[in-house]
C-alpha positions as CSV (number, residue, x, y, z in Angstrom):
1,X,39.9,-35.3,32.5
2,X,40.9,-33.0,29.6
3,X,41.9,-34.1,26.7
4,X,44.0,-31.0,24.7
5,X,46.3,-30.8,21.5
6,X,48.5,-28.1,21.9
7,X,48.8,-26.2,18.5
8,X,50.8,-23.0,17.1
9,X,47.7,-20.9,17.5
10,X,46.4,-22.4,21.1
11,X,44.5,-25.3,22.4
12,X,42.4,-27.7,21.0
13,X,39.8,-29.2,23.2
14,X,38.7,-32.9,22.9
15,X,36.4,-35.2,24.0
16,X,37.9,-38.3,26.1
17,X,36.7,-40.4,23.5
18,X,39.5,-39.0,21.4
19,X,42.1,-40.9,22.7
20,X,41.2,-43.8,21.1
21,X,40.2,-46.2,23.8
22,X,38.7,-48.6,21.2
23,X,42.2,-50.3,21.2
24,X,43.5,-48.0,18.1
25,X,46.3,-45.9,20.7
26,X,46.3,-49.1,23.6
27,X,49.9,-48.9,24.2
28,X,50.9,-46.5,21.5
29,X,51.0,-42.8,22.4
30,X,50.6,-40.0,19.5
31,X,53.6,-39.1,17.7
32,X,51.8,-36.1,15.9
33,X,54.1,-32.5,15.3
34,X,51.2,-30.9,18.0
35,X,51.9,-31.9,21.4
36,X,48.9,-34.0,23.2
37,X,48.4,-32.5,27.1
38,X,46.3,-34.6,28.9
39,X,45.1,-33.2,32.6
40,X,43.7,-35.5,35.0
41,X,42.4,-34.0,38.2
42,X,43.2,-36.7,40.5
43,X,44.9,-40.3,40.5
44,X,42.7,-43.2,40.3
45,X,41.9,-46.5,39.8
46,X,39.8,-45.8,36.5
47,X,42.4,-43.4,35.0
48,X,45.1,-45.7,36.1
49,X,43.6,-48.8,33.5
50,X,43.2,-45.4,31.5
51,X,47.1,-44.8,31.5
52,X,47.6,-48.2,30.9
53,X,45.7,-49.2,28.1
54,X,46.1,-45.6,26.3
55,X,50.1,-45.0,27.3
56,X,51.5,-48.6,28.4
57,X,52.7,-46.6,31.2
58,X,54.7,-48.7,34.0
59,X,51.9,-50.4,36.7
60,X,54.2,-48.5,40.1
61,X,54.3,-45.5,38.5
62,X,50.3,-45.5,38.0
63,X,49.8,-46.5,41.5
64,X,52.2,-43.7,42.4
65,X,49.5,-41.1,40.9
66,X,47.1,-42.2,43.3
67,X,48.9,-42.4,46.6
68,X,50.9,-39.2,48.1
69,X,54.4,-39.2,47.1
70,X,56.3,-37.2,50.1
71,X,59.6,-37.3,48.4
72,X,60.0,-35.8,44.7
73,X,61.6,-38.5,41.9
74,X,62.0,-39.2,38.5
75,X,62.2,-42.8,37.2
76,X,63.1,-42.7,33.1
77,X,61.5,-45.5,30.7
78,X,62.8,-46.2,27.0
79,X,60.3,-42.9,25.6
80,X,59.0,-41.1,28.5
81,X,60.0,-40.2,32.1
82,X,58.0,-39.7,35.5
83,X,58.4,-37.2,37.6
84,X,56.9,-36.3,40.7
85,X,57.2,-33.0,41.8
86,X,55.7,-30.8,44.8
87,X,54.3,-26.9,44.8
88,X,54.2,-25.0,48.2
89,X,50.8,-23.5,49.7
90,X,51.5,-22.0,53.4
91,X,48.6,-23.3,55.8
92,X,47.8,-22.0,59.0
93,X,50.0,-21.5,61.7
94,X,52.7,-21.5,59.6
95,X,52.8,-25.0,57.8
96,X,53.5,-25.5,54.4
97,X,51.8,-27.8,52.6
98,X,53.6,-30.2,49.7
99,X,50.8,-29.9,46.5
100,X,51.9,-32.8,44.7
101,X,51.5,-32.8,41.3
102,X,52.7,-35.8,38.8
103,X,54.4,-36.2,35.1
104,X,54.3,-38.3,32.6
105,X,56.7,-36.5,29.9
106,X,57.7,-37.5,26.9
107,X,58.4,-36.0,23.2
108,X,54.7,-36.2,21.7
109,X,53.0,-35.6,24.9
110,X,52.6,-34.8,28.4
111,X,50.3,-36.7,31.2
112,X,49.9,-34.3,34.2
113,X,47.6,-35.6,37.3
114,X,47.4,-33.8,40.8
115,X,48.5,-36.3,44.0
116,X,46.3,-36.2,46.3
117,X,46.0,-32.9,48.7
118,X,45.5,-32.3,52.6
119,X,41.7,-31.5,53.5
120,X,43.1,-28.2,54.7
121,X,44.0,-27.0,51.1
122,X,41.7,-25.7,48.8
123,X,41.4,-28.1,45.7
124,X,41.9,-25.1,43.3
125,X,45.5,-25.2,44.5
126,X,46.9,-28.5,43.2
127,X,45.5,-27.0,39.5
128,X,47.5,-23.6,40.0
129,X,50.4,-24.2,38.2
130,X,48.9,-26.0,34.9
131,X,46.0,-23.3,35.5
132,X,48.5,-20.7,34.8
133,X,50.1,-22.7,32.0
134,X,46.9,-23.2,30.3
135,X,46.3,-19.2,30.8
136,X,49.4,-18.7,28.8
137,X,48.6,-21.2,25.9
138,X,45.0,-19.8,25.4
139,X,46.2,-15.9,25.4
140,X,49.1,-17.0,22.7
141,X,52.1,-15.9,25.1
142,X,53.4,-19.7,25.5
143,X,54.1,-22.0,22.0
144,X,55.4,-25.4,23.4
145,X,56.3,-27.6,20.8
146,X,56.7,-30.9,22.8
147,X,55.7,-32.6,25.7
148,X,59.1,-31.5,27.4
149,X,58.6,-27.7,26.4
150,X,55.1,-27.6,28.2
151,X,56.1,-29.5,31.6
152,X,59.3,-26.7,31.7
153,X,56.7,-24.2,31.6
154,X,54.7,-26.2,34.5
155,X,57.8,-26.4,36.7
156,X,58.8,-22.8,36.0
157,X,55.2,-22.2,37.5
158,X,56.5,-24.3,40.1
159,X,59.4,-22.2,41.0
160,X,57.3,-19.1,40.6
161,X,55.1,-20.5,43.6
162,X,58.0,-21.0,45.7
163,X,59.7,-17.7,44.9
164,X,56.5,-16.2,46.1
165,X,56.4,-18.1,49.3
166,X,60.5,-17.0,50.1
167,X,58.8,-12.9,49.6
168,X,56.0,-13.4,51.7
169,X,58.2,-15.5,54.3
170,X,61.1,-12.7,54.2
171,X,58.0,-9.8,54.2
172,X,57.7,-11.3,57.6
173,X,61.4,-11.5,58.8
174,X,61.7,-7.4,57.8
175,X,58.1,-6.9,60.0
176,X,59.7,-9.2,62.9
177,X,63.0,-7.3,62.7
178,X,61.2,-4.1,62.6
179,X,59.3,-4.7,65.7
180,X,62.9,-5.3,67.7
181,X,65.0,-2.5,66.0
182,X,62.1,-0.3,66.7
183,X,62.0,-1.0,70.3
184,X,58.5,-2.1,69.6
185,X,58.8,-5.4,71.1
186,X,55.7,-5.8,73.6
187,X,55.5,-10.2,74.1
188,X,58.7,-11.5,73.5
189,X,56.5,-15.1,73.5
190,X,54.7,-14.1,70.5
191,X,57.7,-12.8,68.5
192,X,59.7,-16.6,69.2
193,X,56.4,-18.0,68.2
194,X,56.3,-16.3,64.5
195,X,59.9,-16.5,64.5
196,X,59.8,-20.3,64.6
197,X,56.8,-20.2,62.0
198,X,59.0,-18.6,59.9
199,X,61.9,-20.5,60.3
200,X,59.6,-23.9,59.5
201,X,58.9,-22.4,56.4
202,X,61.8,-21.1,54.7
203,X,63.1,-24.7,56.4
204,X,60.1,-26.5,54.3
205,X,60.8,-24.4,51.0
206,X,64.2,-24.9,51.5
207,X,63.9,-28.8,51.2
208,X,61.0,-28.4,48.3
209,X,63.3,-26.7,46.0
210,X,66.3,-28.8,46.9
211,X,64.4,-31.6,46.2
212,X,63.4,-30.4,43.1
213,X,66.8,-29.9,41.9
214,X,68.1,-33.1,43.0
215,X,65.4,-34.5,40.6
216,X,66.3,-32.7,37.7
217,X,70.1,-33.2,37.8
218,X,69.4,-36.9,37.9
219,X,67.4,-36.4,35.1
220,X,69.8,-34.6,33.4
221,X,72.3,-37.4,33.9
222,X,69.7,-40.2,33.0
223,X,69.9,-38.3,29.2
224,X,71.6,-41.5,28.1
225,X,69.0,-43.8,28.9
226,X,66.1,-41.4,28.0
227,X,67.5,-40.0,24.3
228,X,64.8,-36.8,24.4
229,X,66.0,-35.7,27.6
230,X,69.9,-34.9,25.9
231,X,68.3,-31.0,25.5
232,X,69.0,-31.1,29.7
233,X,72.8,-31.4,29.3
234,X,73.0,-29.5,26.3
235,X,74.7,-26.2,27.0
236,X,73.1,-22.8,25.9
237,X,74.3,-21.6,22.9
238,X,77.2,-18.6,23.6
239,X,75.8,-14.9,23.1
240,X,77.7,-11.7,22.7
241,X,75.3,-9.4,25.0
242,X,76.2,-9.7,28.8
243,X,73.0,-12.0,30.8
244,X,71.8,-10.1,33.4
245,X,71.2,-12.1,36.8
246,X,69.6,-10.8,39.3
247,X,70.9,-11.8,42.5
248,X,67.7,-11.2,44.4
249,X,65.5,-13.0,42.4
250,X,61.8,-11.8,41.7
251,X,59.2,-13.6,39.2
252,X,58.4,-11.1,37.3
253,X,58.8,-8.3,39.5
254,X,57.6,-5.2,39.0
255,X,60.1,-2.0,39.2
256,X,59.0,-1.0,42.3
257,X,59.9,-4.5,44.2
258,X,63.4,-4.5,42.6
259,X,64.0,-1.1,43.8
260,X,63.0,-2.5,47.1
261,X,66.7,-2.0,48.6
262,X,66.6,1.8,48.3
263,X,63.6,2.0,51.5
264,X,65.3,-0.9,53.2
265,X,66.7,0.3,56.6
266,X,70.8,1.0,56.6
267,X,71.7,-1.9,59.1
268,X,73.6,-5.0,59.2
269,X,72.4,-8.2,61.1
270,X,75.6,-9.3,61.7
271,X,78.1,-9.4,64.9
272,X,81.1,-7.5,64.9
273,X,83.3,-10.7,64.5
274,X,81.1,-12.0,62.0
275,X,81.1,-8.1,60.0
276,X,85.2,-8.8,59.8
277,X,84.8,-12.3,58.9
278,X,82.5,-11.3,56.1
279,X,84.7,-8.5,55.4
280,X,87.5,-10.3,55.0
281,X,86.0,-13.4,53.0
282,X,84.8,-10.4,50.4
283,X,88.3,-8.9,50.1
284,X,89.4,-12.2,49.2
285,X,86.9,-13.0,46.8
286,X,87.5,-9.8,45.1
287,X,91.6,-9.7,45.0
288,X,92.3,-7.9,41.3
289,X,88.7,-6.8,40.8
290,X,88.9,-3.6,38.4
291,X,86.4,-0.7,39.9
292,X,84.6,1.9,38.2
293,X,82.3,4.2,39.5
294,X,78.6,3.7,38.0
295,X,75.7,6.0,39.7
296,X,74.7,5.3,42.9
297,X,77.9,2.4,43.3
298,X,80.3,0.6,41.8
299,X,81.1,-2.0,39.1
300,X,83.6,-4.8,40.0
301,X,84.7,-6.5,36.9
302,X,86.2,-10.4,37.2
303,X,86.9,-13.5,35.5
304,X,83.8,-15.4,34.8
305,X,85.5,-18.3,37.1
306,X,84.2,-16.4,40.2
307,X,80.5,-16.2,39.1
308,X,79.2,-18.8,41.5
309,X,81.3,-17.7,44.4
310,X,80.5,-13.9,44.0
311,X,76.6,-15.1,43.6
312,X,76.4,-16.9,46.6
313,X,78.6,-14.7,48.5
314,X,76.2,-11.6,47.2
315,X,73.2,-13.5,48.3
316,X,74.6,-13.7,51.9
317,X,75.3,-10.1,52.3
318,X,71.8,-9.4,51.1
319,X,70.6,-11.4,53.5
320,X,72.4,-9.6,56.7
321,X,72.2,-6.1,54.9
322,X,69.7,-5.8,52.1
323,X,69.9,-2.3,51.8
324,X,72.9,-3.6,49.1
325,X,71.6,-3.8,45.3
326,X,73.3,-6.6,43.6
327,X,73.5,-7.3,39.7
328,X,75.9,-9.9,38.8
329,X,76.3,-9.4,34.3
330,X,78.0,-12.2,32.3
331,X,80.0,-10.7,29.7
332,X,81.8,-13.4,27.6
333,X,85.1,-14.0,29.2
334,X,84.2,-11.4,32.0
335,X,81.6,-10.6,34.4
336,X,80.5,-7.5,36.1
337,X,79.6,-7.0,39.5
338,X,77.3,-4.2,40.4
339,X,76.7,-3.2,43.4
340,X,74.5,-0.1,44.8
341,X,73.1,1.4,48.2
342,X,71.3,4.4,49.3
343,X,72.9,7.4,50.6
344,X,72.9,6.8,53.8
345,X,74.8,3.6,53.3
346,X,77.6,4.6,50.7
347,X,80.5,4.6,53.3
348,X,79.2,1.3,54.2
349,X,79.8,0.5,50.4
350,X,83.2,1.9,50.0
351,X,84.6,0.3,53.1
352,X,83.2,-3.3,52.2
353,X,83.9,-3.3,48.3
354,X,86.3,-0.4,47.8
355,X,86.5,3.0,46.0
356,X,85.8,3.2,42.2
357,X,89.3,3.6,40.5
């Protein structure tokens, strides 16, 4: 177990007998200005009258800890909240496994303690994501100031994991689709083998991050019952520069992988019914758009009340023809739509979207 204060300079290590276990915190948690991150390795019996004593927390929701949770959840109590949350890790033969890891959040502090794994996973895997938090507290590039702060950072390391899984997964659709538009097909057994491992996974992630979601937007509404959660219903404060989203979303991504579109091959997965279909859903969706030509393709501008149908429409060409750079830019009252391809594909471009004005 480790036993940290998080500070404005770093960490501060502890000894377990800093937590007071001689009665002085039983059923009082810190209120100090420095957050309190305690990291248990694994649910169990001893750290469950641990929890107790030291936290007061809820008897099921111990129990929880030790047990694994298939289904992510949040249940809120009158000062804290416990989520349970999963990370992906891709197995052999294409399974993904569900690395749970468990929250105890609140204000002052936060409780983290890794479910239970599969025997097929490396241990070092269900400490990844705090691993990587604790990386960015000790090198002075992450300054939580609550328990809340340092679990976002946790389930943005979360996310991170599962965009990596989505590349690696769709690294493998380009190589399968490679191997057929190249006429290199040799066992057409194999290819609807790793085609079906593929599918299972972007299935499994699917569900993960869906999951996840559902979570926080019950948290979100539980803000009334839990007063320290309000900050998840509280809208971001208006800015005058346009917020750049990328539409194919990288962690961190280096130039080179969000330039990735210019090498990809000039063809479109879909049928000719579907091509018109999609055709004709964009035209649509972009009735009144202004155009202007920007290097290398064009800028649709829009009201912002089509930002969530251009996104998800964008997201499904890219899908069926990611030789398409999209860059969706929220501009106030306006948003921008910019949208790119390589040479070879600029009729493609002009036909789908239009010609600049």
């Amino acid at each position: 177990m480790e036993v940290r204060i998080v500070t404005t300079t770093g960490i501060e290590q502890h000894p377990l007998s800093a937590l007071g276990l001689d009665g002085t915190w039983r059923g009082h948690p810190p209120t100090g200005d420095d957050p309190l991150w305690v990291d248990i390795p694994v649910g169990d019996d001893g750290n469950g009258d641990l929890l107790s004593a030291m936290f007061g927390f809820h008897p099921s929701a111990i129990a929880d800890c030790a047990r694994r949770n298939r289904v992510p959840r949040v249940d809120a109590y009158h000062d804290h909240v416990f989520v349970v949350l999963h990370a992906p890790e891709l197995g052999a033969g294409g399974h993904v496994h569900f690395v749970e890891i468990d929250q105890f959040v609140a204000v002052h502090y936060l409780v983290t303690i890794h479910g239970p794994v599969n025997p097929a996973v490396d241990p070092k895997v269900a400490h990844r994501e705090t691993e990587a938090v604790l990386t960015r507290l000790t090198t002075g590039r992450l300054h939580p100031s609550s328990g809340f702060e340092l679990s976002h950072a946790i389930v943005c390391a979360v996310i991170g994991g599962q965009e990596q899984l989505v590349e690696s997964l769709t690294r493998q659709v380009w190589d399968l689709e490679q191997q057929v538009t190249g006429g290199h097909l040799c066992d057409p057994e194999h290819l609807l083998d790793e085609l079906f491992r593929v599918r299972h996974g972007l299935l499994a992630i699917r569900t993960m991050s869906a999951s996840g979601r559902d979570v926080y937007a019950r948290m979100a509404r539980l803000a009334t019952v839990v007063p320290e959660c309000a900050f998840l219903t509280t809208p971001a404060p208006a800015t005058t520069r346009p917020v750049n989203v990328l539409l194919a979303p990288r962690r961190q991504a280096t130039e080179q992988e969000t330039e990735r579109w210019r090498s990809a091959p000039v063809a479109c997965s879909l049928t000719g019914s579907g091509m018109a279909e999609r055709a004709a859903t964009w035209r649509e969706a972009l009735e009144g758009a202004t155009r202007t030509k920007i290097p290398g393709g064009v800028r649709l501008t829009l009201p912002t009340d089509r930002a969530a149908q251009l996104a998800a429409l964008a997201a499904d060409e890219h899908r069926c023809c990611p030789f398409f750079d999209f860059r969706l830019h929220l501009d106030g009252h306006l948003l921008h739509l910019e949208i790119r391809a390589p040479a070879d594909g600029t009729g493609l471009l002009t036909e789908l979207f239009g010609p600049p004005a």
